[in-house]
N, CA, C and O of each residue as an XYZ file, in Angstrom:
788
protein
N      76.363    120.324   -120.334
C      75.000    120.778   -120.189
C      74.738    121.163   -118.732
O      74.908    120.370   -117.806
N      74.230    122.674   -118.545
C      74.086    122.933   -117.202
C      72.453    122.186   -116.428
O      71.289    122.257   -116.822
N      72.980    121.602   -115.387
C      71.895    121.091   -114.564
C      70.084    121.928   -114.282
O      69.835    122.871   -113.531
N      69.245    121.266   -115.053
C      68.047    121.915   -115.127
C      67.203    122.502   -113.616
O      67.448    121.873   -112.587
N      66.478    123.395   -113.558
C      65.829    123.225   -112.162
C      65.335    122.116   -111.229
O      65.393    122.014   -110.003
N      64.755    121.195   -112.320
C      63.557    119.660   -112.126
C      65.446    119.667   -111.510
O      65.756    120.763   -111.043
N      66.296    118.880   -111.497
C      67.227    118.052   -111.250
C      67.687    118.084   -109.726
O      68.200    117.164   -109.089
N      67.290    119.727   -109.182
C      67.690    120.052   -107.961
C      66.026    119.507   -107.166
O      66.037    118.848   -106.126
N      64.979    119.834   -107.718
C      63.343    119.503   -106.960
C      63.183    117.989   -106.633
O      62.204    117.456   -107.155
N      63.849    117.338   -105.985
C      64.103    116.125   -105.638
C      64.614    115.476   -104.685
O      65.707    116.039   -104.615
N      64.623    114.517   -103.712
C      64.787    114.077   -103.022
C      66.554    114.274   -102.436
O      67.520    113.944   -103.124
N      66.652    114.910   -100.960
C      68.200    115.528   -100.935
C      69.271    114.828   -100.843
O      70.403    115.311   -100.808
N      68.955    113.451   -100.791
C      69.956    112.231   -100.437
C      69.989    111.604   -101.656
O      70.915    110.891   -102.041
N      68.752    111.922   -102.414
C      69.431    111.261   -103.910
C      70.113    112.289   -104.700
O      70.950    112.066   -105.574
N      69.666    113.484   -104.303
C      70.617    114.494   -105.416
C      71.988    114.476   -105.027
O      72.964    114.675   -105.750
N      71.954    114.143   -103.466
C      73.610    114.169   -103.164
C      74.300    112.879   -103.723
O      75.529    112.937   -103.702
N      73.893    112.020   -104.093
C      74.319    110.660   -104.236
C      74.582    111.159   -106.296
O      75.359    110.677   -107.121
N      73.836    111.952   -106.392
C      73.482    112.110   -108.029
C      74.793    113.268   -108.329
O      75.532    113.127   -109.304
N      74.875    113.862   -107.817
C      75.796    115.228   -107.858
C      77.560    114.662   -108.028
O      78.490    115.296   -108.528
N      77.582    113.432   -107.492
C      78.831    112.776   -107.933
C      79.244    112.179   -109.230
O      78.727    111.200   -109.768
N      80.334    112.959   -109.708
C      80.418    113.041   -111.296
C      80.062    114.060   -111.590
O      80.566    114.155   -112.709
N      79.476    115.066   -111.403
C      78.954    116.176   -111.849
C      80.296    117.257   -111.859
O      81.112    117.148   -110.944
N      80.516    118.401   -113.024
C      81.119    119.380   -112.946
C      80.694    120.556   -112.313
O      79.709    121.261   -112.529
N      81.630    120.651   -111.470
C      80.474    122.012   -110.768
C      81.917    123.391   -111.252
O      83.111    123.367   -110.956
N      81.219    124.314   -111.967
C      82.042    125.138   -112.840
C      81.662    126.545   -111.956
O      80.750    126.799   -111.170
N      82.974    127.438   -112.547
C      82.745    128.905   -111.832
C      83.381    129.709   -113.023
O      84.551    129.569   -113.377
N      82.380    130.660   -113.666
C      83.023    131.902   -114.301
C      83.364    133.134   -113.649
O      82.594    134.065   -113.413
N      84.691    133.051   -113.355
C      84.887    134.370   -112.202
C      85.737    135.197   -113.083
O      85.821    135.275   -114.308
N      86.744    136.188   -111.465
C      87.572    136.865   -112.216
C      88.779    136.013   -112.706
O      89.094    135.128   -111.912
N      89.338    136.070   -113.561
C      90.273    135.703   -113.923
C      90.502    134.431   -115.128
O      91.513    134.035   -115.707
N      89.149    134.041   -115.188
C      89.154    132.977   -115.624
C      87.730    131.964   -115.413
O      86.999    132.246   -114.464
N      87.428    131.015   -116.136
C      86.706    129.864   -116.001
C      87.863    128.633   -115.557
O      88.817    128.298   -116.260
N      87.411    127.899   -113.814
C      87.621    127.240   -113.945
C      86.737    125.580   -113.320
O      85.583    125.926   -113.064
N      86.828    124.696   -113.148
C      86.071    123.464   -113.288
C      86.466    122.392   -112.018
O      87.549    122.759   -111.562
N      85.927    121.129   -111.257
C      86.541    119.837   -111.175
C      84.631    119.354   -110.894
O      83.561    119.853   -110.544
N      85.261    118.013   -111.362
C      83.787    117.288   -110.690
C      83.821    117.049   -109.492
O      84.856    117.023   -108.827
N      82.698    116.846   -109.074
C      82.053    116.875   -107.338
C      82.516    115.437   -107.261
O      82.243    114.677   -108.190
N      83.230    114.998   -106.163
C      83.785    113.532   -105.988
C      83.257    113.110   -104.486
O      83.288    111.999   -103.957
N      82.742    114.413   -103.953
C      82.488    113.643   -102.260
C      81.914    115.118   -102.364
O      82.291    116.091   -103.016
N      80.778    114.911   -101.411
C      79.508    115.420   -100.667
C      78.528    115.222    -99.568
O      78.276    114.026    -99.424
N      78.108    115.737    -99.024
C      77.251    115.696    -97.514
C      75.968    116.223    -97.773
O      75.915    117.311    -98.347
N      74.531    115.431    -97.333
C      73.882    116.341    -97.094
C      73.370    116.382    -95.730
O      73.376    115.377    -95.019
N      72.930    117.500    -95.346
C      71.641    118.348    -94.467
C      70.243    118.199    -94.651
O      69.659    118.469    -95.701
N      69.770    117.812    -93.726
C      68.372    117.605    -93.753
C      67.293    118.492    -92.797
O      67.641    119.201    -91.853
N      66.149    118.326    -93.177
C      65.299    119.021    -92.082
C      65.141    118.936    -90.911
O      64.247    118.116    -90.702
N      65.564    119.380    -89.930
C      65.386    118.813    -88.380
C      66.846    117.771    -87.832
O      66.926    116.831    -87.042
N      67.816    118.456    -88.653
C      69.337    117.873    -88.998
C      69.808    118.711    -87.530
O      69.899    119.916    -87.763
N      70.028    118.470    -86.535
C      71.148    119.605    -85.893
C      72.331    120.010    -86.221
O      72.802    120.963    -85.600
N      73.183    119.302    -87.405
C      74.111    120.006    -87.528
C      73.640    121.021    -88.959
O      74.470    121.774    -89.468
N      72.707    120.948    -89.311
C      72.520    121.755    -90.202
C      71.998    123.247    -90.307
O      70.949    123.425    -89.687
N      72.467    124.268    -90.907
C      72.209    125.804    -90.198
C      71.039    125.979    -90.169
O      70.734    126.601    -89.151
N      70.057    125.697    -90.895
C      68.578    125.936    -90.797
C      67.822    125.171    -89.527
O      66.596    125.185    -89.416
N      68.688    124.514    -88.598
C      68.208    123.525    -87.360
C      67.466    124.710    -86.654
O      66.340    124.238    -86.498
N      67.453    125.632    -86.279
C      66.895    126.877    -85.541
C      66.171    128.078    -86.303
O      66.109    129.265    -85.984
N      65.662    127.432    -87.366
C      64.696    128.289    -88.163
C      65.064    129.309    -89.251
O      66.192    129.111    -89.703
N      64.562    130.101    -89.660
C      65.230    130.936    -90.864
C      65.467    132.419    -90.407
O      64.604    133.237    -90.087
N      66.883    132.588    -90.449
C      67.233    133.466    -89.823
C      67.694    134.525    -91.403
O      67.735    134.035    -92.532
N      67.960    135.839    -91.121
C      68.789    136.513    -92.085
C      70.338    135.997    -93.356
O      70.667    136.276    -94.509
N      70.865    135.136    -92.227
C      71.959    134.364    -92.923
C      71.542    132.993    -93.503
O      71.681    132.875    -94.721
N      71.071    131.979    -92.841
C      70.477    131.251    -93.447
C      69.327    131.207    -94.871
O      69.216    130.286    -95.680
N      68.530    132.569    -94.839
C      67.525    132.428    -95.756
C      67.768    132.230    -96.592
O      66.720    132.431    -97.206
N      68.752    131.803    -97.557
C      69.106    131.070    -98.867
C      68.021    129.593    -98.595
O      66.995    129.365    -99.235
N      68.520    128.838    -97.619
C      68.407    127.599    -97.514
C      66.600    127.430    -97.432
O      65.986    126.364    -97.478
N      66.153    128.482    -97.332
C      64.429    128.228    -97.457
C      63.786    128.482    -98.509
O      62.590    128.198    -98.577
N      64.672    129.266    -99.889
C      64.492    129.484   -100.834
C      63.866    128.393   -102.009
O      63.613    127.235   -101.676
N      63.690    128.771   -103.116
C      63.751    127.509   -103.766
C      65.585    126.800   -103.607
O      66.659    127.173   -103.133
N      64.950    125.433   -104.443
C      66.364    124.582   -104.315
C      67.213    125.132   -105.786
O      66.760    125.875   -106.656
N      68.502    124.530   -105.725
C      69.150    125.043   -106.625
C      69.788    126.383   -106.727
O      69.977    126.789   -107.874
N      70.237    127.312   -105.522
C      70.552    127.849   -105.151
C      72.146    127.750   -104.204
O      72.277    127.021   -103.220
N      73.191    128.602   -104.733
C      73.931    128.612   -103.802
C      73.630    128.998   -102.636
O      72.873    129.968   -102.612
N      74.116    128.375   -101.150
C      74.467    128.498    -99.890
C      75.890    129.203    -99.803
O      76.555    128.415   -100.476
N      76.659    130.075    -99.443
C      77.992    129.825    -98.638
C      77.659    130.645    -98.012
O      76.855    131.575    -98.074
N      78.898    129.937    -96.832
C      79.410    130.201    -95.171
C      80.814    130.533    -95.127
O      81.560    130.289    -96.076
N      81.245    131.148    -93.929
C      82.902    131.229    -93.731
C      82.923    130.054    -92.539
O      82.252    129.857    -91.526
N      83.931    129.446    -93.123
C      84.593    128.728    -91.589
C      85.561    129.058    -91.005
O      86.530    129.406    -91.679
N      85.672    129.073    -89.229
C      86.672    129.514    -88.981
C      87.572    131.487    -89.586
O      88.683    132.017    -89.588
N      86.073    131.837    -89.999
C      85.901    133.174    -90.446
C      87.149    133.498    -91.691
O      87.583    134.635    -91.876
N      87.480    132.640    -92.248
C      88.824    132.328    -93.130
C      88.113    132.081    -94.544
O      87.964    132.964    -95.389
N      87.682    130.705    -94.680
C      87.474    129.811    -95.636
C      85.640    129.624    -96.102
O      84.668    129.266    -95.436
N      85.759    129.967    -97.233
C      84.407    129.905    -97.770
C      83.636    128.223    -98.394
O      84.143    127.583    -99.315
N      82.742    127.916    -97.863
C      82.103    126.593    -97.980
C      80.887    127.143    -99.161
O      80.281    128.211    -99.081
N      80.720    126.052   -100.307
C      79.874    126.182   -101.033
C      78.669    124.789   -100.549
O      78.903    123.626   -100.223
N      77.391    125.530   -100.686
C      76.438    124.455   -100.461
C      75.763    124.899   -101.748
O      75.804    125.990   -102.316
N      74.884    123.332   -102.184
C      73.147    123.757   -102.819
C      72.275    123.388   -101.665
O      72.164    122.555   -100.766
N      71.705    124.471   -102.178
C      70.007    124.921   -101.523
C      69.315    124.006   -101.701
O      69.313    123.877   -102.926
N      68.566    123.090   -101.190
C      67.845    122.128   -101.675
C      66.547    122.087   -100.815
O      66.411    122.746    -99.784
N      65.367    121.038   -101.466
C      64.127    121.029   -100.173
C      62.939    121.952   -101.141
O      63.297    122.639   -102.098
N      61.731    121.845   -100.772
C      60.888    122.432   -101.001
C      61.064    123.640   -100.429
O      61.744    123.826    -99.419
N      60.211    124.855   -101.309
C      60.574    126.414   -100.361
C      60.218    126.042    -98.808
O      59.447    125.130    -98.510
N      60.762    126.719    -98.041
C      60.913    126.720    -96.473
C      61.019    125.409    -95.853
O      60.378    125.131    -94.840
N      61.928    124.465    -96.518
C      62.461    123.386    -95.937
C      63.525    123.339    -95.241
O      63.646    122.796    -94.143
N      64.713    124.168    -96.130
C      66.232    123.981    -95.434
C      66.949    123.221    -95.158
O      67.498    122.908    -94.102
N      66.993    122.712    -96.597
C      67.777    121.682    -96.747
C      69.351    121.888    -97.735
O      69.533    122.828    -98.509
N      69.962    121.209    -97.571
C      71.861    121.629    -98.415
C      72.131    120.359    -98.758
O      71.618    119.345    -98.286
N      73.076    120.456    -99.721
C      73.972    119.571    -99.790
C      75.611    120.672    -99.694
O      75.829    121.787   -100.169
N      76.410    119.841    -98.957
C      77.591    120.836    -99.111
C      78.667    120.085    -99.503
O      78.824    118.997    -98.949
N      79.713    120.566   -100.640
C      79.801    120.031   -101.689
C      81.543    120.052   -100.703
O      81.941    121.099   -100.194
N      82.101    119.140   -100.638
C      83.322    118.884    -99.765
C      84.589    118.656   -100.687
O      85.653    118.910   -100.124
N      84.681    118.184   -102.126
C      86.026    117.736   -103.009
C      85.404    118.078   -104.262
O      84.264    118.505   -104.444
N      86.311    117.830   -105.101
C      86.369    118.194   -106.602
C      87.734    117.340   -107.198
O      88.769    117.122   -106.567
N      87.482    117.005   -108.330
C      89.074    116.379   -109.140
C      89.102    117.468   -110.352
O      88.273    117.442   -111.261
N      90.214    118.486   -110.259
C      90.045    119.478   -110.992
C      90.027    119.016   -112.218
O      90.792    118.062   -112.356
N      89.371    119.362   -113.298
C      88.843    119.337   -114.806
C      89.535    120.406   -115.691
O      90.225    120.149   -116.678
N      89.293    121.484   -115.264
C      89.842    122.276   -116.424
C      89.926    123.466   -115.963
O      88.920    123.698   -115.291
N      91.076    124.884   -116.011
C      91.166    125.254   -115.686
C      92.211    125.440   -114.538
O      92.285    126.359   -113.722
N      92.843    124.555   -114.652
C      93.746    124.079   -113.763
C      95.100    125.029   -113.642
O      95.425    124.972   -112.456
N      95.579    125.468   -114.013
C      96.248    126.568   -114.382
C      96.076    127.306   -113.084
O      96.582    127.428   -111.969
N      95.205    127.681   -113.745
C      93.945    129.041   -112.592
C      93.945    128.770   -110.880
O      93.976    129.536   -109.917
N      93.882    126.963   -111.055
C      93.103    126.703   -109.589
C      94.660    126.663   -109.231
O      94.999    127.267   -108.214
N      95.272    126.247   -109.702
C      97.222    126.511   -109.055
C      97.463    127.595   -108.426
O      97.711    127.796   -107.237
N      97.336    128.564   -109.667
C      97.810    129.828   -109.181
C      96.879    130.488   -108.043
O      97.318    131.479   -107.459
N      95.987    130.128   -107.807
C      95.003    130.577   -106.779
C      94.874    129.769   -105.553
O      94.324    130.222   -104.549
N      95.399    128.510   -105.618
C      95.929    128.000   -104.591
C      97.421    127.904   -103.942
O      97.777    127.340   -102.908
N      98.280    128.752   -105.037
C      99.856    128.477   -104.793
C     100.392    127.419   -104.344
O     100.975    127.454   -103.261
N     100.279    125.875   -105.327
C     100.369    124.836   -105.250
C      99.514    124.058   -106.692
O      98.415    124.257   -107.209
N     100.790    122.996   -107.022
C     100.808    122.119   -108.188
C      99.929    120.899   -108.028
O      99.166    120.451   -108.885
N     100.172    120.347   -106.622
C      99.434    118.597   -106.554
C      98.083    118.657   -106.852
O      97.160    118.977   -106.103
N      98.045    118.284   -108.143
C      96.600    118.327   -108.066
C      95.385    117.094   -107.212
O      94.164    117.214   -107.318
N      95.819    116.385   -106.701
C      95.272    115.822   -105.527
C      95.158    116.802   -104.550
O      94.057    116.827   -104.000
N      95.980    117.621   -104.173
C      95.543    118.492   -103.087
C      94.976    120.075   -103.268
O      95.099    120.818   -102.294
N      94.401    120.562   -104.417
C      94.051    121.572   -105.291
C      92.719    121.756   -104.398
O      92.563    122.712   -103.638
N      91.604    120.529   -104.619
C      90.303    120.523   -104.072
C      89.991    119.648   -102.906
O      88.890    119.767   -102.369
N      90.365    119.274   -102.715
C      90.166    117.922   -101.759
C      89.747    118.140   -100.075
O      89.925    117.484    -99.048
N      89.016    119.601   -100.465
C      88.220    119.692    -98.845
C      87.452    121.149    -99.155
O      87.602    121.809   -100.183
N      86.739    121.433    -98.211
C      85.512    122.322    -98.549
C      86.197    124.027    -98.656
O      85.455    124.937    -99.028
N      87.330    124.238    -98.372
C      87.936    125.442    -98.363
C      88.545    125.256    -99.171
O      88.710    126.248    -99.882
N      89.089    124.287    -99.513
C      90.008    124.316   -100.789
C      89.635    124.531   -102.011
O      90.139    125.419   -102.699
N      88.536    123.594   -102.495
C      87.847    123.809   -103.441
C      87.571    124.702   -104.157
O      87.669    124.754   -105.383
N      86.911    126.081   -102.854
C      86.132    127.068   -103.129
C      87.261    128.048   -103.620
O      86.996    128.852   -104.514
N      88.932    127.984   -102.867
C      89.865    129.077   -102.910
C      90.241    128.509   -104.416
O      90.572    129.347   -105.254
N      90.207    127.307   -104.737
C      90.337    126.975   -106.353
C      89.651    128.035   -107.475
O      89.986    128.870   -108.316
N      88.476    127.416   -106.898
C      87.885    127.815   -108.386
C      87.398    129.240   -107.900
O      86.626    129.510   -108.821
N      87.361    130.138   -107.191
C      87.619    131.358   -106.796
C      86.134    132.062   -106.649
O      85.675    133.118   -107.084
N      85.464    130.748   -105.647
C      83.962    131.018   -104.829
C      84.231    131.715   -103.657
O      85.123    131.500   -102.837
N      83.291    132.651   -103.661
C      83.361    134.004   -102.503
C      82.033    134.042   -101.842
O      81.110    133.315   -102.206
N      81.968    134.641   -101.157
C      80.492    134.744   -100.138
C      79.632    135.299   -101.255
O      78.525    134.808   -101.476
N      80.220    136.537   -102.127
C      79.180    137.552   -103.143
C      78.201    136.610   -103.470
O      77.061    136.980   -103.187
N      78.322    135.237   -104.103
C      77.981    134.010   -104.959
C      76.411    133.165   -103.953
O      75.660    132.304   -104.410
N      76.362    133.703   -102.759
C      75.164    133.223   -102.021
C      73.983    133.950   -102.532
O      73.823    135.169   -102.586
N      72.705    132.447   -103.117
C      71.911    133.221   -102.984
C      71.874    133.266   -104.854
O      70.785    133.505   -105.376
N      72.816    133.081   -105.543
C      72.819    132.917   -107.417
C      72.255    131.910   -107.522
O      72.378    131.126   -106.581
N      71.334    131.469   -108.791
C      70.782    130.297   -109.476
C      72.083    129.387   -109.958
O      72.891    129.898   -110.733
N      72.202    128.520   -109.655
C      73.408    127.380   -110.595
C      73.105    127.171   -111.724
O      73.938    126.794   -112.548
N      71.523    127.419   -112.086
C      71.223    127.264   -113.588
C      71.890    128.842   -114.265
O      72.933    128.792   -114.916
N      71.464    129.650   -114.125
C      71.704    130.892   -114.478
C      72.812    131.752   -113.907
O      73.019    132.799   -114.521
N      73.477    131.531   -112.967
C      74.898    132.224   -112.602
C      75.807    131.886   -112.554
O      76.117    130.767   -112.964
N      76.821    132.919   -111.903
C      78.393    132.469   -112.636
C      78.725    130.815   -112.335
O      79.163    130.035   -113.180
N      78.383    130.463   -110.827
C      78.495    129.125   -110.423
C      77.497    128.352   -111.078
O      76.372    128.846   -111.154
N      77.773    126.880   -111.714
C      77.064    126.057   -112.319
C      77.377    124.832   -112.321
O      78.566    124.704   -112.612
N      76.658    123.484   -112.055
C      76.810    122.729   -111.926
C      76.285    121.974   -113.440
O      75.152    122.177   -113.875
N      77.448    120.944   -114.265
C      76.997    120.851   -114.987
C      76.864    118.910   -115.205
O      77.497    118.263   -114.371
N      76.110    118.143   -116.232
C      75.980    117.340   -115.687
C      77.574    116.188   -116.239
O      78.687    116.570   -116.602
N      77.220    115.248   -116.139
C      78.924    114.064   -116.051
C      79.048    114.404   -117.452
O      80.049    115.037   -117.789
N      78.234    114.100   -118.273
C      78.885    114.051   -119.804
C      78.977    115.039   -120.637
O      78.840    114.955   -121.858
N      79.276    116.272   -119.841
C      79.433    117.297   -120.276
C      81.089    117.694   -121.387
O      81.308    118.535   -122.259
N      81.827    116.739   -120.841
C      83.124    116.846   -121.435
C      82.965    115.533   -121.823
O      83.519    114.774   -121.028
N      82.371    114.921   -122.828
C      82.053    113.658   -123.677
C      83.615    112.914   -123.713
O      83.519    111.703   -123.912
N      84.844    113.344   -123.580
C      85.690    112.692   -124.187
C      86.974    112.355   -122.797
O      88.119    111.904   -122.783
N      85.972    112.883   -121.716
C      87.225    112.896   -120.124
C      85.331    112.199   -118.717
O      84.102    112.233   -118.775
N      86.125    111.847   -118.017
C      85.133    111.336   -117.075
C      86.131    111.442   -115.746
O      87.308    111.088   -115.672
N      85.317    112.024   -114.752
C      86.453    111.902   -113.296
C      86.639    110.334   -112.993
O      85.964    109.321   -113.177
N      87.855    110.630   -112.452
C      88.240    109.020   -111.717
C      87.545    108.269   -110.481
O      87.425    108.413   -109.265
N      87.167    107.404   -111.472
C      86.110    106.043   -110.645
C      84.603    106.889   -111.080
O      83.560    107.130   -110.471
N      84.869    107.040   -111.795
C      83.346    107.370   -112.310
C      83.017    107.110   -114.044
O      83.738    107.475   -114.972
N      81.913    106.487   -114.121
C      80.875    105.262   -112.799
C      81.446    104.567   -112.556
O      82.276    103.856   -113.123
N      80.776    104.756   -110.924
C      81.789    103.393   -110.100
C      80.997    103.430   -108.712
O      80.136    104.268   -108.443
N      81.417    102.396   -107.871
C      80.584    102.634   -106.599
C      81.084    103.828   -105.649
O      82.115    104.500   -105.613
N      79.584    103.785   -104.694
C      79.839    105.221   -104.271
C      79.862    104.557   -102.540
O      79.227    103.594   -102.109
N      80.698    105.345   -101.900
C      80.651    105.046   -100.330
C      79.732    105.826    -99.599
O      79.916    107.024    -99.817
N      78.801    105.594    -98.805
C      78.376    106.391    -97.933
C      78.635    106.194    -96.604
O      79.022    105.095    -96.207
N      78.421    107.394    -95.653
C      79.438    107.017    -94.352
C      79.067    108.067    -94.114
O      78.358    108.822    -94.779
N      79.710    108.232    -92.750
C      79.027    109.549    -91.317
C      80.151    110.878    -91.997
O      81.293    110.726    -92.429
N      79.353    112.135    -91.894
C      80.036    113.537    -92.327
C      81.402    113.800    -91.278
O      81.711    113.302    -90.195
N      81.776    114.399    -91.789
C      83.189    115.238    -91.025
C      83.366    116.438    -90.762
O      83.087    117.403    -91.473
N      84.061    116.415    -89.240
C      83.754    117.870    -89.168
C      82.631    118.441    -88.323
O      82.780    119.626    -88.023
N      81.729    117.943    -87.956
C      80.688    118.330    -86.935
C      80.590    117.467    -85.558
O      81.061    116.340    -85.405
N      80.047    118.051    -84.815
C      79.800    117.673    -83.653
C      78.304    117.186    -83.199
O      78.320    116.552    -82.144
N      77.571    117.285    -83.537
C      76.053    117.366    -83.260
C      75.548    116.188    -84.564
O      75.577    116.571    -85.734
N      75.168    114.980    -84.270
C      74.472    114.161    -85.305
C      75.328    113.736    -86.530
O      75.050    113.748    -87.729
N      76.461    113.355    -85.864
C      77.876    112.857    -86.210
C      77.382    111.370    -86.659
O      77.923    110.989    -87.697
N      76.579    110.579    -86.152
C      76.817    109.163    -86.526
C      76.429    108.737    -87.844
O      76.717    107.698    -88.438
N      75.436    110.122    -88.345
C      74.527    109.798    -89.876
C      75.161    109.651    -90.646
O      76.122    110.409    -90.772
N      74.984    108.800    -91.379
C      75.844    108.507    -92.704
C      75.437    109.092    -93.931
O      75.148    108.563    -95.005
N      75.473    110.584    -93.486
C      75.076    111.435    -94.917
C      75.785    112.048    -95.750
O      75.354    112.981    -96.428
N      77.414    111.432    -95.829
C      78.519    111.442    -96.953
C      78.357    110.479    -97.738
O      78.175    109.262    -97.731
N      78.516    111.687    -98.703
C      79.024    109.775   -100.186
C      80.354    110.731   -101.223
O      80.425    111.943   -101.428
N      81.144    109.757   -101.641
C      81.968    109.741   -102.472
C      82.664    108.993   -103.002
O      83.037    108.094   -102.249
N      83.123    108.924   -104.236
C      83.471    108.092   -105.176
C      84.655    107.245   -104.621
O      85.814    107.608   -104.419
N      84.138    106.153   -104.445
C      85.221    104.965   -104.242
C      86.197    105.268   -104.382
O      86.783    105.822   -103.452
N      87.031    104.980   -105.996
C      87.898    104.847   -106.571
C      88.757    106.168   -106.349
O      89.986    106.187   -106.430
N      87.961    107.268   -106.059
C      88.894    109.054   -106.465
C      89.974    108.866   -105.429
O      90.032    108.092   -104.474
N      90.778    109.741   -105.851
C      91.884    110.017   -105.148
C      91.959    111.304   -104.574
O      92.882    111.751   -103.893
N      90.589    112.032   -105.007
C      90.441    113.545   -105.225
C      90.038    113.852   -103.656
O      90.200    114.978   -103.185
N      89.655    113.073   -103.105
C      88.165    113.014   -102.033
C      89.148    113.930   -100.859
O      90.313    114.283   -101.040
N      88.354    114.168    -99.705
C      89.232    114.712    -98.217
C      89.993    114.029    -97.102
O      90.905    114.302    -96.321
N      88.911    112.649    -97.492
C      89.342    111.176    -96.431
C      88.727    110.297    -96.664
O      87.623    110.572    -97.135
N      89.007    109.026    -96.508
C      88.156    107.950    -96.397
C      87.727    108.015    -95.314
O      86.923    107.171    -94.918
C-alpha cells in the first residue's frame, strides 16, 4: 500500500523514525525495482547542514513545497541522493533516505550496480539511488502518485526487512560538517543493510 499524503504532514523526526521498514519502490526504465528504508537522517528548519539553511533558492524549492515530495541532489557532482520533502509549505524540511535491504527486483539493482553482495547493493545514499535507478529527472514527483513510491512495511505480507520490528538506533548523521553532533540518524539495529554503525 502506497504511503498516503496525511503520513508525510507530520512531525519530521517521527516520520524519519516511521519510514524505517518502509519500501521505498521505483518504476523506471528497465524495470520495477524495491528495498526497505533501514537507516535515515533528517533536516530540520534552521538545520545548517540542511540545503534550505539559506532560504529558498531555485534548486532547493522542492523542499518548501508541500511534504511528500521527492528532493534529489548530486554529490560530489557523480552520485544522486534521494530525499522526502517534508515540513509545512515553506518550511524546508527532508528526510534523506541513506540504506535500503533490497526487496525485490534484485536482479535489476545487480545489474545496475555491477555487483552481487547484496549487503553492499544499497547501503549508502549513492548506492541506493544507482540501484533502483533514481535520477535527478525524479525531483519534485509526488511519492504518492509517481514513479518513486514509498510504500508502507506490510506491503509484502509474507517477507519483513531484517530486524524489523525491532529497536531503532539514533545517533549523529554522517557525512557533514556543520551541526554534526545532532543525533538525527536512526536505523534498524539488527540490519546488516545500513552504511555504518
Amino acid at each position: 500500500m502506497i504511503l498516503p499524503p496525511e503520513f508525510y504532514a507530520r512531525d519530521t523526526v517521527t516520520v524519519t523514525q516511521d519510514l524505517l521498514g518502509c519500501l521505498l519502490v521505483h518504476q523506471g526504465k528497465g524495470g520495477t525495482a524495491a528495498g526497505w528504508i533501514v537507516e535515515d537522517e533528517a533536516y530540520l528548519k534552521g538545520d545548517p547542514a540542511a540545503h534550505s539553511y539559506r532560504g529558498e533558492t531555485k534548486r532547493n524549492r522542492v523542499l518548501f513545497g508541500p511534504p511528500g515530495r521527492v528532493y534529489t541532489y548530486l554529490i560530489y557532482g557523480l552520485h544522486t541522493c534521494v530525499n522526502v520533502a517534508m515540513g509545512p509549505v515553506g518550511t524546508g524540511e527532508a528526510i534523506l533516505i541513506r540504506a535500503l535491504e533490497p526487496a525485490f527486483g534484485v536482479d535489476l539493482m545487480q545489474k545496475r550496480r555491477g555487483m552481487d553482495d547484496p549487503l553492499e547493493l544499497a547501503s549508502g545514499p549513492g548506492k541506493l539511488t544507482e540501484a533502483l535507478g533514481i535520477t535527478m529527472d525524479l525531483n519534485g514527483t509526488s511519492l504518492c502518485t509517481g514513479p518513486l513510491q514509498i510504500w508502507s512495511p506490510d506491503s509484502l505480507p509474507d517477507r519483513r526487512p531484517e530486524g524489523w520490528p525491532g529497536e531503532i538506533v539514533q545517533t549523529t548523521r554522517i557525512g557533514i560538517t556543520k551541526a554534526a553532533d545532532r543525533p538525527l540518524r536512526f536505523y534498524l539495529k539488527e540490519s546488516r543493510y545500513i552504511s555504518r554503525r
